[in-house]
N, C-alpha and C positions, 0 to 999 in steps of 0.2 A: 329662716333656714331655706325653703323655697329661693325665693330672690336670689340668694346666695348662689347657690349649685345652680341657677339660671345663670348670672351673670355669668360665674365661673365657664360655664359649658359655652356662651354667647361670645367670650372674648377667646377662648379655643378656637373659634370659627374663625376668628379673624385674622386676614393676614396680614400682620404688618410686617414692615419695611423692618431687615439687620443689615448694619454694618456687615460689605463684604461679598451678600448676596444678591442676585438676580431678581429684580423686582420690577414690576410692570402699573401701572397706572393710567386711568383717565382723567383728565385735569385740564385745569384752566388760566385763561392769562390774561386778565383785560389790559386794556390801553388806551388814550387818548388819540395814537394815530395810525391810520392805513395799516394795514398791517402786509409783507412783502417778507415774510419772512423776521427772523430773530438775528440779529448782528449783535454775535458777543462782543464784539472789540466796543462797543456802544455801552454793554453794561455796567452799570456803575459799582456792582458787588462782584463782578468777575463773572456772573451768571445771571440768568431769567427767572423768575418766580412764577410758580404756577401752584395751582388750588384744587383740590376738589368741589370746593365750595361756590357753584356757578354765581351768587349774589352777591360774595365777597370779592370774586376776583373783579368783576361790573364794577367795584367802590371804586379801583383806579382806574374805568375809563368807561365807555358804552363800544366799544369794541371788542368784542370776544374772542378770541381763540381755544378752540378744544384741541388736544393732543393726545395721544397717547404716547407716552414717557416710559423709556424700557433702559434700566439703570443696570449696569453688569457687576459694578461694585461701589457704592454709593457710603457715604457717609453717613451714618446715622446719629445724627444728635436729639438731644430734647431741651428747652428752652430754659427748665428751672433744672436740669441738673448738669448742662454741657456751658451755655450761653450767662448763665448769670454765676456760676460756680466761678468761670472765668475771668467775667466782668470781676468777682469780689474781691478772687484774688489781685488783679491789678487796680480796685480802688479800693481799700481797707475801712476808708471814711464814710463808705455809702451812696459817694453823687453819682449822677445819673445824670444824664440831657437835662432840660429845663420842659420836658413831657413828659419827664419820667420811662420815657424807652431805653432800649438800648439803640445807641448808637448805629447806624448801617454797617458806617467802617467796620464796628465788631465783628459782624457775621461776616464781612470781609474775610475778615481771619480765619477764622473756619472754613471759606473757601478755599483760599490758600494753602491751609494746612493739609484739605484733602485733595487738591492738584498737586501737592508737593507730596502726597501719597499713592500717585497716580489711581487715584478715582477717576470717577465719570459725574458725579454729581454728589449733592449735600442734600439732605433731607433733615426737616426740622420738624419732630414732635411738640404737640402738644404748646403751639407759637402761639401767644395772645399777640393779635395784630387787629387796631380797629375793633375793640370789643366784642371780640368771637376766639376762641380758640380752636386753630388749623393744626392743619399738618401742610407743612412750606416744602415744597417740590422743585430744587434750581440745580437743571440737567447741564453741563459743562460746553456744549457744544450740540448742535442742530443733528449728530448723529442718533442721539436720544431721545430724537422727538419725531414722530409721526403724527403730522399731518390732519386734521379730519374737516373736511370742505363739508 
C-alpha cells in the first residue's frame, strides 16, 4: 500500500512530454563523425535522435552532443501503443525485419504524419532500442536545439 501512493505521488512529479504542448529537455546524440552542426536534409528519418540516456546515445558513436531541446508542439507517441498498433495494422500476419524491430522507414511515418501536422518534433515513449527502454527525442529542425559546448 506504501509503494503504491509512493509511486503514485513519484510519477505526479513527473513531467512528461503531451502531444501539443511546450516541453523542454536535456539530451543526447552520439555520432561517429565531427560534429558541425545537425543537417536535416542528411537525415534518413526526416529528423535527429536524441536521448537522455548519456551511455545509450555513446552506443552510436564516441562523439557526444548535449542539447537542450525546446518542442512548442511536439508529437507524442509510445512505442507499444502508437508504433506497433500501426505496424499490426498494416501487417495482420505478424512479420517484422529479420531483428525483429521495427523498421526505420516506420518511424518515418510518424515523422511525416507530424510535419504534415505542422509539429516541430516526434517524441517516442517508452522505445526499446539496443536493450534499454528510452524516451526518443527527434526535433524537426536546428531551431529546437540549443547548443551546450
Amino acid at each position: 500500500m506504501i509503494h503504491s501512493k509512493l509511486t503514485t505521488a513519484l510519477l505526479e512529479q513527473q513531467d512528461f512530454p503531451e502531444t501539443g504542448k511546450p516541453f523542454s529537455v536535456v539530451a543526447h546524440h552520439g555520432s561517429w563523425h565531427d560534429f558541425n552542426g545537425l543537417d536535416f536534409a542528411k537525415a534518413r528519418d526526416g529528423a535527429h535522435w536524441f536521448t537522455t540516456d548519456e551511455s545509450h546515445a555513446l552506443s552510436f558513436g564516441p562523439r557526444l552532443t548535449t542539447a537542450e531541446l525546446s518542442f512548442k508542439n511536439p508529437l507524442v507517441i509510445t512505442e507499444t501503443d502508437d508504433l506497433y498498433s500501426a505496424w499490426d495494422r498494416e501487417h495482420p500476419e505478424g512479420e517484422q525485419d529479420d531483428r525483429g524491430l521495427l523498421p526505420r522507414d516506420f518511424v518515418s511515418d510518424f515523422v511525416d504524419k507530424a510535419k504534415a501536422e505542422g509539429r516541430d518534433g516526434l517524441i517516442i515513449r517508452d522505445f526499446g532500442d539496443r536493450d534499454v527502454i528510452i524516451t526518443a527525442y527527434l526535433p524537426f529542425s536546428n531551431d529546437a536545439i540549443s547548443y551546450k559546448r
